[in-house]
Structures are given as C-alpha cells and as structure tokens.
C-alpha positions as CSV (number, residue, x, y, z in Angstrom):
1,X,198.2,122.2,-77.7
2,X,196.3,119.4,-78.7
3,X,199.6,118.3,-80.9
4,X,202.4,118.6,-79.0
5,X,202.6,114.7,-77.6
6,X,202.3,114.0,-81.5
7,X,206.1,114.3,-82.3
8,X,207.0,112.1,-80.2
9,X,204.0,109.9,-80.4
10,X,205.1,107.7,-83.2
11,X,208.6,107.1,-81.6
12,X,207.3,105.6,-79.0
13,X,204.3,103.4,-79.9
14,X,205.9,100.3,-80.7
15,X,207.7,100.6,-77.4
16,X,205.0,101.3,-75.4
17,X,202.9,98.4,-77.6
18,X,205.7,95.9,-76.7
19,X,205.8,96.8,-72.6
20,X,202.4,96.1,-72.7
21,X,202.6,92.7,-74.0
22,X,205.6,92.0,-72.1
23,X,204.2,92.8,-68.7
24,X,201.0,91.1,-69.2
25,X,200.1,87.3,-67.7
26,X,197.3,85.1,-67.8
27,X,195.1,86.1,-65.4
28,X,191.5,85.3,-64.7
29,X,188.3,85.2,-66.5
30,X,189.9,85.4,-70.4
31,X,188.3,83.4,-72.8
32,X,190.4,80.5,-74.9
33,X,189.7,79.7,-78.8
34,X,186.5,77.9,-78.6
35,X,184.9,80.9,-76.4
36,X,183.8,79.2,-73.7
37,X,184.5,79.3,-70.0
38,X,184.8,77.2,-67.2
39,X,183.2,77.9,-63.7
40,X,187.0,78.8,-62.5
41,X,187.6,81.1,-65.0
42,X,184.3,82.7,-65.2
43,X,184.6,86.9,-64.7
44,X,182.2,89.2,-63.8
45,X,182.7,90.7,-67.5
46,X,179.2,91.8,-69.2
47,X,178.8,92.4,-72.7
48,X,175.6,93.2,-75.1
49,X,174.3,89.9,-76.5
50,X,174.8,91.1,-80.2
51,X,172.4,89.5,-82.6
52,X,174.0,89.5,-86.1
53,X,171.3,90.9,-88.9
54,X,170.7,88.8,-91.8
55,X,170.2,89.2,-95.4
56,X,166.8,92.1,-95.5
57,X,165.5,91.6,-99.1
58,X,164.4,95.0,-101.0
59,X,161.1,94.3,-101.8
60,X,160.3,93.8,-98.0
61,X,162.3,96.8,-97.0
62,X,164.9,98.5,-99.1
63,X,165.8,101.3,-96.3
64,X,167.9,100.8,-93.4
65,X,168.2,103.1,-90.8
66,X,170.8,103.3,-88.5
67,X,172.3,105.2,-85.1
68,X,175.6,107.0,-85.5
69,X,178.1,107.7,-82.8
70,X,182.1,107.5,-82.6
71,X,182.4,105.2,-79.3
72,X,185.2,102.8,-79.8
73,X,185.6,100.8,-76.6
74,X,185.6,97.5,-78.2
75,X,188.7,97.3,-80.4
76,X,191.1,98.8,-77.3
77,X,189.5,95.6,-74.9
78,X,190.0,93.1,-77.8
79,X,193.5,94.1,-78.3
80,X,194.5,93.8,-74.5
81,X,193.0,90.0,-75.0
82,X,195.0,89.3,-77.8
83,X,198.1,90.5,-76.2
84,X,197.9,88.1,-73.1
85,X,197.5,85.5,-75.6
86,X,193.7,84.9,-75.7
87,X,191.4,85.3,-78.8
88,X,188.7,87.7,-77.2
89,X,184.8,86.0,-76.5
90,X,182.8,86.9,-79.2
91,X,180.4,88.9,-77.4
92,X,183.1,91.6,-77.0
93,X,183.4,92.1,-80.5
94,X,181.5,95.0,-81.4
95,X,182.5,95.3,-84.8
96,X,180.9,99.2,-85.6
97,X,183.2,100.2,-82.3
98,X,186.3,98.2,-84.1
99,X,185.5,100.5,-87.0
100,X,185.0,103.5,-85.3
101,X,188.2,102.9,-83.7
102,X,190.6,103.9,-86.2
103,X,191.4,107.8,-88.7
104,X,190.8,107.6,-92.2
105,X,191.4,110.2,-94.7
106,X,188.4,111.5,-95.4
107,X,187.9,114.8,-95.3
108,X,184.9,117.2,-94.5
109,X,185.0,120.3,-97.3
110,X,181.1,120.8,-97.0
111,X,179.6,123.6,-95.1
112,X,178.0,120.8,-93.1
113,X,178.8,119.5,-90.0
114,X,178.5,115.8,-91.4
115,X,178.9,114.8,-95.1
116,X,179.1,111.2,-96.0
117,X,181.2,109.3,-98.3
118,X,179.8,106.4,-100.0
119,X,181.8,103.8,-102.1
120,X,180.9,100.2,-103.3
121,X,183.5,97.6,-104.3
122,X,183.8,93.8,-103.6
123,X,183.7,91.7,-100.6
124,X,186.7,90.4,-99.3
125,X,185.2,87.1,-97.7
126,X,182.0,86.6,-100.2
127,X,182.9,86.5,-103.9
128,X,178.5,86.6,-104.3
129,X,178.3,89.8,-102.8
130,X,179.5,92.8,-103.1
131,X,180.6,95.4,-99.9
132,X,179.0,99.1,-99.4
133,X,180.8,101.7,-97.5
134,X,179.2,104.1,-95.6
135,X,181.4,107.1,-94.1
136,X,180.5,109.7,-92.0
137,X,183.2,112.5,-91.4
138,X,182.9,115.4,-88.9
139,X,184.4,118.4,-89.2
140,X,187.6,119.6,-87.3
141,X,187.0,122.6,-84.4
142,X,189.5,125.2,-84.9
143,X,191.5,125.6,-81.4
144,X,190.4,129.2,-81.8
145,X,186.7,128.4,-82.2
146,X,187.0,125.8,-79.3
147,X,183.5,125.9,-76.7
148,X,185.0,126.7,-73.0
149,X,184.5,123.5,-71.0
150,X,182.8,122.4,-67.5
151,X,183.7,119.1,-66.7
152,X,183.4,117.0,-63.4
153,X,185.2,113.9,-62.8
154,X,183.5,110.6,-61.2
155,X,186.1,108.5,-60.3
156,X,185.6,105.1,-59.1
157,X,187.6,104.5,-56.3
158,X,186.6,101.1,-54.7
159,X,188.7,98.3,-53.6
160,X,188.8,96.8,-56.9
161,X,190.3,99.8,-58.7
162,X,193.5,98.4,-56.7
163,X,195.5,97.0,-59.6
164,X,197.9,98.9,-61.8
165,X,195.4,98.6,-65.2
166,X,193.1,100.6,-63.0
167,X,193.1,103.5,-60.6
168,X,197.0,104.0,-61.2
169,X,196.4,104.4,-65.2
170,X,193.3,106.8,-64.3
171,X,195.6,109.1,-62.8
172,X,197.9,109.1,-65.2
173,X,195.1,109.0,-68.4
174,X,193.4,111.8,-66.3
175,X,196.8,114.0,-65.9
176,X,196.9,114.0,-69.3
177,X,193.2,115.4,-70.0
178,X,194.3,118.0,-67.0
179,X,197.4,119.2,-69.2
180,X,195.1,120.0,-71.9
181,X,192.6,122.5,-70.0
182,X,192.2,125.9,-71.1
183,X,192.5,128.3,-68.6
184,X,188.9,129.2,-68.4
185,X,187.6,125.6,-68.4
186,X,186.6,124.3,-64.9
187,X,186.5,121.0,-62.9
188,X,185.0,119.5,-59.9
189,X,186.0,115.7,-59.1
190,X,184.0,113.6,-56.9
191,X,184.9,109.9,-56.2
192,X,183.0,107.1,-55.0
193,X,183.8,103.8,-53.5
194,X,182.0,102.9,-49.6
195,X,180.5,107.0,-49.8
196,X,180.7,109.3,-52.2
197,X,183.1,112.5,-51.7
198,X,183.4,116.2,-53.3
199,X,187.5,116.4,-53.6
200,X,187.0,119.7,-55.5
201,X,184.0,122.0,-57.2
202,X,184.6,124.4,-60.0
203,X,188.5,125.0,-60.2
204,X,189.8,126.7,-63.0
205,X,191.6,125.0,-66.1
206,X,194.6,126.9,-65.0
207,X,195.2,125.5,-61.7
208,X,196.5,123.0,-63.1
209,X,198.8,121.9,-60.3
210,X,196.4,122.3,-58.0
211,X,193.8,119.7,-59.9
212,X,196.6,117.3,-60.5
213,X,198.1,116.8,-57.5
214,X,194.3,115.7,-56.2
215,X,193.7,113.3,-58.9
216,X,197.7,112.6,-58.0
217,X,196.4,111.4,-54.2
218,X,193.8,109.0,-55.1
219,X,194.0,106.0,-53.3
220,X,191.7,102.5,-53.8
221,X,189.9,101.2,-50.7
222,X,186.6,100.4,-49.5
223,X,183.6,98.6,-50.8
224,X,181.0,99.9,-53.5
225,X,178.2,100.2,-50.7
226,X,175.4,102.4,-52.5
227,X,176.8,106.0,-52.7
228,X,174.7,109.7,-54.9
229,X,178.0,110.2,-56.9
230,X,176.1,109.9,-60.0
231,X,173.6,112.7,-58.4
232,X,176.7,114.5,-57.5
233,X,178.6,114.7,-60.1
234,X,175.1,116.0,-62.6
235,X,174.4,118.8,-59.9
236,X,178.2,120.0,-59.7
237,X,178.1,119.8,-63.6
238,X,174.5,121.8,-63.2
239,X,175.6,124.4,-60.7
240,X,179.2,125.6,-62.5
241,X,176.9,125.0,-66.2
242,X,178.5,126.8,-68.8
243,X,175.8,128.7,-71.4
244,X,176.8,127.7,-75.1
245,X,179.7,125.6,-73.6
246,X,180.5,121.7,-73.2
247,X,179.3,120.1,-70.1
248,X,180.2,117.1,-69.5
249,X,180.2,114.3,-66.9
250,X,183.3,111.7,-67.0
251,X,181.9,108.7,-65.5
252,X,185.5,106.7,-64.9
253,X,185.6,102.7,-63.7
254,X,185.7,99.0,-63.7
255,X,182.6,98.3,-64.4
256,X,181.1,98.4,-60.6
257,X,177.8,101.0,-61.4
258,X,177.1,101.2,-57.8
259,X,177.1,104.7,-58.1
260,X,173.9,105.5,-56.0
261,X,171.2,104.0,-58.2
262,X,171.4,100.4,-58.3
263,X,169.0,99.5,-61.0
264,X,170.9,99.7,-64.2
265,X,167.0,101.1,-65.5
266,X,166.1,103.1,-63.7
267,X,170.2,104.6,-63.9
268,X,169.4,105.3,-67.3
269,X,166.0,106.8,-66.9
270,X,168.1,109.4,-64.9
271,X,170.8,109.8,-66.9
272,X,168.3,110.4,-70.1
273,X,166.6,113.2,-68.1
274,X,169.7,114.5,-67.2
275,X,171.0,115.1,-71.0
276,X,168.1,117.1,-71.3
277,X,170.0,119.9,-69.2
278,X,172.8,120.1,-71.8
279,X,175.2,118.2,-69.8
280,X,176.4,114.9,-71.5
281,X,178.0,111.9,-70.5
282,X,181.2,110.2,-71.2
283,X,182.1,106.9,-70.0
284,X,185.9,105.2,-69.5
285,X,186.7,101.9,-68.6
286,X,189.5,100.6,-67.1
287,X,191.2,96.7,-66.1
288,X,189.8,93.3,-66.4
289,X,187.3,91.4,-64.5
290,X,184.2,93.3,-64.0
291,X,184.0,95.1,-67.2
292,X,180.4,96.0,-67.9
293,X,181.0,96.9,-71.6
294,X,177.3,96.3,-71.9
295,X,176.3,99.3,-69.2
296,X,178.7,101.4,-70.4
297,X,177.3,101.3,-73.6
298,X,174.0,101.6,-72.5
299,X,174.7,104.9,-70.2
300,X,176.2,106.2,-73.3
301,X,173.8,106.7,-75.4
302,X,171.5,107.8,-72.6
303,X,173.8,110.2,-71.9
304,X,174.6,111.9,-75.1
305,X,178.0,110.8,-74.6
306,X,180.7,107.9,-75.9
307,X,182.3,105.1,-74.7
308,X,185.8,104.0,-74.2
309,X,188.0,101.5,-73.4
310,X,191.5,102.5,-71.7
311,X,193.9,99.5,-71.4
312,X,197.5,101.4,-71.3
313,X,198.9,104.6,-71.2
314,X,199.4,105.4,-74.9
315,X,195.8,104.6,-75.6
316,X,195.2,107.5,-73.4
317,X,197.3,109.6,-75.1
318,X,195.2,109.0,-78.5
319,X,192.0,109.9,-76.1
320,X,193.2,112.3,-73.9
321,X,195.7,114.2,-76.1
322,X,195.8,113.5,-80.2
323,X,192.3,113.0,-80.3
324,X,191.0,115.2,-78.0
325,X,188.8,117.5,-79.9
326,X,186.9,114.3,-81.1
327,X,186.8,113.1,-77.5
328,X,185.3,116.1,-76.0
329,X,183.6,118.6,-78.8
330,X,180.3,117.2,-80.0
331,X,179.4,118.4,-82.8
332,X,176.5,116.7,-84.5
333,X,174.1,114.9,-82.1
334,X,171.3,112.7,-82.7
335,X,173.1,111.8,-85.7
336,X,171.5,108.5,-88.0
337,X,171.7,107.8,-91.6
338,X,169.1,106.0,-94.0
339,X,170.6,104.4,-96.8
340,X,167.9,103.2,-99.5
341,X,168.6,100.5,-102.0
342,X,167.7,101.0,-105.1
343,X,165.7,97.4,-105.5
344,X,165.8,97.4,-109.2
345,X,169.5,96.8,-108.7
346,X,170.2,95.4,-105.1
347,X,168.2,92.0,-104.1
348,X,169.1,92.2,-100.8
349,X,171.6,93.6,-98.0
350,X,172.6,92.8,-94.1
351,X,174.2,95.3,-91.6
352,X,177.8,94.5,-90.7
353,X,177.5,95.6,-87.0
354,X,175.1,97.8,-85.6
355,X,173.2,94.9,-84.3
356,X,171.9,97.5,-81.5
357,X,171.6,100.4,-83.7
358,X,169.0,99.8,-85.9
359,X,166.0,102.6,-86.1
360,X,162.6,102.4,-88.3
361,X,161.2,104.6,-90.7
362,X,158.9,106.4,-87.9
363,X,162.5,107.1,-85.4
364,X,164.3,108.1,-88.3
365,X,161.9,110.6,-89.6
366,X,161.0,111.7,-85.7
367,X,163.1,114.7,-84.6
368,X,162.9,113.8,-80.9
369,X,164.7,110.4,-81.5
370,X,167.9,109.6,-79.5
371,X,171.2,109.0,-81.7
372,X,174.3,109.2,-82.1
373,X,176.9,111.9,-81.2
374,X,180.1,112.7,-83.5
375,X,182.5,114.5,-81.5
376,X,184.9,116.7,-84.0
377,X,186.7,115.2,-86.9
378,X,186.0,111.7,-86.3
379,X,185.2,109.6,-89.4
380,X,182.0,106.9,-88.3
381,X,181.6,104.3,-90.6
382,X,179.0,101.5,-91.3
383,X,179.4,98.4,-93.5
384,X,176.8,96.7,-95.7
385,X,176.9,93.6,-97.5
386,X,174.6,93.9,-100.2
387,X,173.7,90.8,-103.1
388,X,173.0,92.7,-106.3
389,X,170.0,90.8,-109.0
390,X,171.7,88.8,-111.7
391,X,172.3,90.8,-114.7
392,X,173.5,93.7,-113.3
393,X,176.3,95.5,-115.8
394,X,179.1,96.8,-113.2
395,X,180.5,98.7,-115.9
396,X,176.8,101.0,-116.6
397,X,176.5,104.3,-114.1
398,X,173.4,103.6,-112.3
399,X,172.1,104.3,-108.8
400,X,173.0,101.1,-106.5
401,X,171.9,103.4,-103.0
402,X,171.5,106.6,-101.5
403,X,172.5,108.2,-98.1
404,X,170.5,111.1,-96.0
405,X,172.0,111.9,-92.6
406,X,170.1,113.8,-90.1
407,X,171.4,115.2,-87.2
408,X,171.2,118.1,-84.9
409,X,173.6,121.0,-85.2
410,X,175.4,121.3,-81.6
411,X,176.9,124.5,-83.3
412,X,173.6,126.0,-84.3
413,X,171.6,126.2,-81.7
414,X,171.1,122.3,-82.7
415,X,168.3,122.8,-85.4
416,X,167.9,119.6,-87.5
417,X,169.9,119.3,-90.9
418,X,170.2,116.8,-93.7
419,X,172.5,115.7,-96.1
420,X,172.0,113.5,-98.7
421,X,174.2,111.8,-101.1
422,X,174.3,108.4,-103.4
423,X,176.5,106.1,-104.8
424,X,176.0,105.2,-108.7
425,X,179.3,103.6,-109.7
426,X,181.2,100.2,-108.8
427,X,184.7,100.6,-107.6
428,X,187.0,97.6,-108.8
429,X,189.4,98.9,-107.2
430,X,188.6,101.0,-104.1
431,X,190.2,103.0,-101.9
432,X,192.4,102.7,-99.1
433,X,190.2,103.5,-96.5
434,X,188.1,100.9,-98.1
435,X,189.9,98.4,-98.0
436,X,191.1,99.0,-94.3
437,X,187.9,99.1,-92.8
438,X,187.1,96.1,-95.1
439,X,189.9,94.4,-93.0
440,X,188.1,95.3,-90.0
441,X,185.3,94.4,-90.6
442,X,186.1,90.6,-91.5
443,X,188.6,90.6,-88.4
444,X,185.7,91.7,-86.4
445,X,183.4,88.9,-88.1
446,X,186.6,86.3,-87.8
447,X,186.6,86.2,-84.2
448,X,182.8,86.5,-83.4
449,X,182.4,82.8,-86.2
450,X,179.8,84.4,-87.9
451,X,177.3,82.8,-89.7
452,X,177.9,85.1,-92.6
453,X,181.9,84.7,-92.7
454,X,181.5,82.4,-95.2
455,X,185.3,82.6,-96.6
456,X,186.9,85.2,-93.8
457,X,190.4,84.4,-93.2
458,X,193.1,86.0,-91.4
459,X,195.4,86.5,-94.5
460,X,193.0,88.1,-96.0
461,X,192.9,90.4,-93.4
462,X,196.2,91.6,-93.7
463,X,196.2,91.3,-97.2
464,X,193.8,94.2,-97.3
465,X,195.6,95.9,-94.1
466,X,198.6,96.1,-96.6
467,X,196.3,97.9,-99.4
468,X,194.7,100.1,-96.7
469,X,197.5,102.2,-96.6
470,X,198.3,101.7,-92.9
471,X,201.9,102.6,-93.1
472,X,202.6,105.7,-91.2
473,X,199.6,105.2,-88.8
474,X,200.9,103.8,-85.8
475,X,197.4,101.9,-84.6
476,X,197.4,101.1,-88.0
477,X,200.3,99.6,-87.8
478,X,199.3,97.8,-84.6
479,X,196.2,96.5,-85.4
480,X,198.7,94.9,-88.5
481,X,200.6,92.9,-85.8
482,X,197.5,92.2,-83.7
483,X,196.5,89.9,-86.7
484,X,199.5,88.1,-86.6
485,X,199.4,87.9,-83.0
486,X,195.8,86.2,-83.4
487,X,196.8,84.1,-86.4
488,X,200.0,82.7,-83.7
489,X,197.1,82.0,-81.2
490,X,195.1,80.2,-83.4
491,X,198.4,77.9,-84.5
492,X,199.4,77.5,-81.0
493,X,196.1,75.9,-80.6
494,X,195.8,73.5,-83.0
C-alpha cells in the first residue's frame, strides 16, 4: 500500500518539478541575494535565529551531545524560494532539516532500533579540516507489524488559507494520507478559523469516502479570533486513544497559531503535558507569508512529533505516501547521540547544524530528557568539522571518535537502550552518501554566508552531488538542478 504511487512516481517528478516553477511569480515578502528586506516586502515569516557553533577544542570539552529527530521542513521551503527566483534568507536554512531531508543507503541490520554509521573523510570547503559523518538509520516497520492508528486532523481554516499553496493543497496532501488508512485506523477532524468546529469524531480508516469528501468541502473564511481547537483536537485524540497504538495529532497551517492559546509558552507548556498521554504531535505547513517555521519547530519537539514543510503536491506524495511509515511510525523517541573525540588525535571540532540541538553531559545521561523522535526507516544525520593535531598519520588505524546513541524503545514498552560505535580509520575516498550529504551541508552553509565557509562554492556542490550517487533518486536529482538554479540567481545578480 504504501508503494503503489511509487511506479509512477519517478515519471512524473520532473513534470510536476517544472509546473511548479512555471506557475510561480514573485510575490511578497521573499528575500533577494543580500538577505535583506525592505519595509514593503517585509512578511510575517518567522524563523529560529540559528547561532552557528564554533570551533569546541578537546581539552575544554571533547563530547558533544546532540538531539536527534527526522523533521525536514527547511529544505522543501528553501526549494519553493529558489524556484520563484529568490536565494532563501539565511535564517530559513536549517541545515540538519536540509539533511534530514533526503534517503540514503544505509541500512539497519542490528537488532536495534537505531544503529549509527560513522565515517570520516575530507572537507569539501576546508582543505585544514577534515569532515565526520554521523548517521543514524531506523529500522523499516513491516506492513504486517504496522501499530493501528488514531489520528485527528486540525485544520486551519482562516481567511488566509485562501490561496491555492494552501487550503486547496491540504485537501489534496490530506486525501492522500486518507487513501492510505487501514481499515481499523480512525479519524476525527476539527478545523479552526473565527471558532473552532468538530466536522467528524472517530470514523473508521475504511470510510474512506465518507472522510474524504469532508476534508473534500473545506472552505477558507473568517478570521483567526481565539478558538480550543488545540484542546479539541488532544481530547478527541484522548477519548478514541488507542492502547499500544499511534496517536497522533496533525496540527495543519500557515503559520497563524491562534489555535486557542495565544501565548506561543504557555502553547507549549500544554502541548509537553499533553505528550505525556501517548499522543504526539505532528506539524504541516503550508504557503508563504506567515510561516512560523520557528513555532512549528518549537511545538514539535514539545510534542514528540516532526515538522514539515508542504509546498506542492508531489512533496506530499513523498510525505503522505512513499514515506509514510517514517512520517507516521515512531520508533525510537528521545533519541540523542554523544560523539567523543579522542583529544590525543582531534584538536578541535564545530557542529554543522544543530545550532538548537545541543544537550550537556547531565541531559544526555538523564533519562527524563526530551529528544528526538525517528519515525521508521529514516536515516538522521549530523555533520562535524573536526581539525585533527599536526602529526597525525592518516594511513595508522587509531580511534579519531566514538558514538553512543540512547533512546527509548517506542516498540518496547520504551525502556532506554544504547548503542555504541566508533570510527578508527580515515576514508580518502568516502562513500556516496558521504559525499551527498557533504554537498548539503556546504549548500546549506553557502546560502546562510557562514563564517566557517571558508572556500564553499557552488561547483563544488555539485561536484560532490555527482559523486553522491544521486542518479536514480528523483529529489536527488532535484536538489541537482536546484544548485544550478541558485548558481543562475547568483549570475543574474551580478
């Protein structure tokens, strides 16, 4: 079930990639090379102020801890900008979302949950330093082994869902998540815009036409005056709770989180008690011009849920459909990794991403700490540029860093495990997947102009998309042209 678009799915990418662009104007509130704004094209647009992590030498602290989850929002909202013709503000680029964005081929043969892959080869825009790839790779749920699911929709319904990047392509994204119930799954939807309203409470997965053709009516109109449909939606979710199963809220929008608690606090004071019931929160975003990537986020990770970014109707298919067992089966929650630097070997090291992410020693070790959650078969991956001591004999076996991932077992009554692994040879030449996310990574630090950049260029960028293997992969493949794209913005505006 979860397949059945994907035969088609390749066939029709690079059309659907090319309507996109096509049909797509200037419109208000995108940002222009330099990043900055003027008062008439200010938006309402929010994103996390990202403060980039410098070099950490060893002998002050040689572990680094760090929050892991699979949202992705970022790279789906940079790629809309860059296909109107605009070079995104910086503050959008979340680089760990860019790399969490994309599949790799790892592949998860433990009898763990998690297992990490570590590799450590050059860096492609620092010839001093060299480039440490952390991987995290869930495993797959079998369809047969799949938790029966209780989801209720909260659909943002205000005035400003109007345009067709919004409430239309929430229908259709959401008719696609509809096709894909199981017949014992349920759904209620409630929608909010002046009021909040109960459309329908507990259906089953196989009324199928019955739950489309509601989502099917929804119209746009009204203001965002305060409504409870956050309260709503977490008591229908609480009263149709499924023991052992997944219940989850779908928190669906704009960006306007009028949704009956108007401090964006105290909103996620509630929604971190609410997790505590076993029901988790995913969040979708939708159009351009009050995009509160920065809430989103934020309810996310209150909410033991993810965060995403839809912007046309095949990246709903890769949501909704392809990926849909990542999207909606946790499997590991509360999930960090430590990596520890050997300091004999590595003089120092910086984060590439995961500005926000960052735990100490104590949260690490603590059991009760909020992290990350890894839905099913999603590979999470974390970049660090380390500067080794002079001296140091690439060619020798020797332990540069090692990896222990702890996380709680959704499938086992969510007791703690931990992994641990290390990394004790060089890799002149590295792997695909290496060098794609490589490629990611200094597209991601490109377009922020990051201080650590140093020699970051575009064709290197697709220099090392070409050795990442991306042929075959259609988002690959489109993040291949999205480089050109940016590198014809650029020229254009010299």
């Amino acid at each position: 079930m979860y397949k059945k678009f994907l035969s088609v799915f390749s066939v029709i990418c690079l059309l659907l990639c090319v309507a996109g662009c096509s049909s797509g104007g200037a419109m208000k509130g995108e940002f222009d090379m330099s990043n900055s704004m003027s008062p008439s094209d200010m938006s309402q647009e929010e994103y996390l102020e990202l403060q980039e992590t410098g070099f950490i030498s060893t002998e002050v602290n040689n572990k680094l801890n760090v929050s892991m989850d699979s949202s992705n929002a970022a790279y789906s909202n940079i790629r809309k900008r860059i296909e109107l013709g605009y070079l995104p503000h910086k503050d959008s680029v979340n680089i760990e979302q860019m790399l969490n964005y994309f599949n790799y081929s790892y592949k998860n043969e433990s009898d763990e949950q998690l297992q990490s892959f570590l590799e450590l080869s050059d860096c492609p825009w620092d010839s001093e330093t060299k480039l440490l790839s952390v991987a995290i790779k869930a495993k797959d749920i079998e369809i047969e082994n799949k938790k029966p699911s209780n989801f209720v929709f909260l659909l943002d319904v205000s005035g400003s869902m109007y345009s067709e990047d919004k409430l239309p392509l929430m229908i259709n994204a959401f008719k696609l998540l509809i096709d894909n119930l199981d017949d014992n799954d349920r759904v209620s939807i409630v929608t909010y815009a002046g009021s909040e309203k109960v459309l329908l409470e507990g259906a089953y997965g196989y009324e199928k036409t019955k739950i489309s053709a509601i989502i099917s009516d929804l119209e746009a109109g009204g203001s965002t005056a305060g409504s409870r449909g956050i309260k709503t939606a977490y008591e229908l979710a609480e009263k149709y709770f499924i023991e052992g199963g997944n219940n989850r809220v779908f928190l669906a929008t704009d960006g306007d989180f009028n949704v009956g608690i108007n401090r964006p606090k105290e909103l996620e004071n509630f929604i971190s008690q609410k997790r505590q019931s076993g029901v988790y929160l995913s969040l979708f975003g939708f159009g351009t011009g009050n995009y509160h990537a920065s809430t989103m986020d934020t309810l996310a990770q209150a909410g033991n849920g993810n965060h995403y970014y839809i912007d046309s109707i095949l990246e709903a298919q890769k949501v909704f459909v392809s990926e849909i067992g990542g999207t909606l089966q946790t499997v590991a929650k509360d999930a960090k990794a430590q990596i520890e630097f050997n300091p004999e070997v590595v003089e120092k090291y910086r984060v590439i991403g995961y500005e926000n992410k960052i735990l100490t020693d104590e949260e690490f070790d603590n059991s009760e700490t909020d992290a990350g959650e890894i839905g099913a078969g999603h590979a999470t991956i974390c970049l660090v540029e380390v500067k080794l001591r002079e001296g140091v004999n690439l060619e020798e076996e020797q332990l540069y860093a090692s990896c222990k991932l702890r996380y709680k077992d959704v499938l086992e009554s969510e007791l703690n495990k931990e992994v641990i692994n290390e990394v004790k040879k060089f890799q002149a030449n590295a792997s695909a997947d290496f060098y794609f996310a490589s490629a990611v990574a200094e597209f991601g630090l490109y377009l922020r102009q990051s201080e650590f950049a140093q020699g970051a260029n575009l064709d290197s960028v697709l220099a090392n998309i070409q050795k990442g293997n991306y042929n075959g992969d259609p988002y690959k493949e489109e993040f291949y042209q999205l480089v050109l794209k940016a590198k014809e913005i650029e020229k254009e505006a010299e």
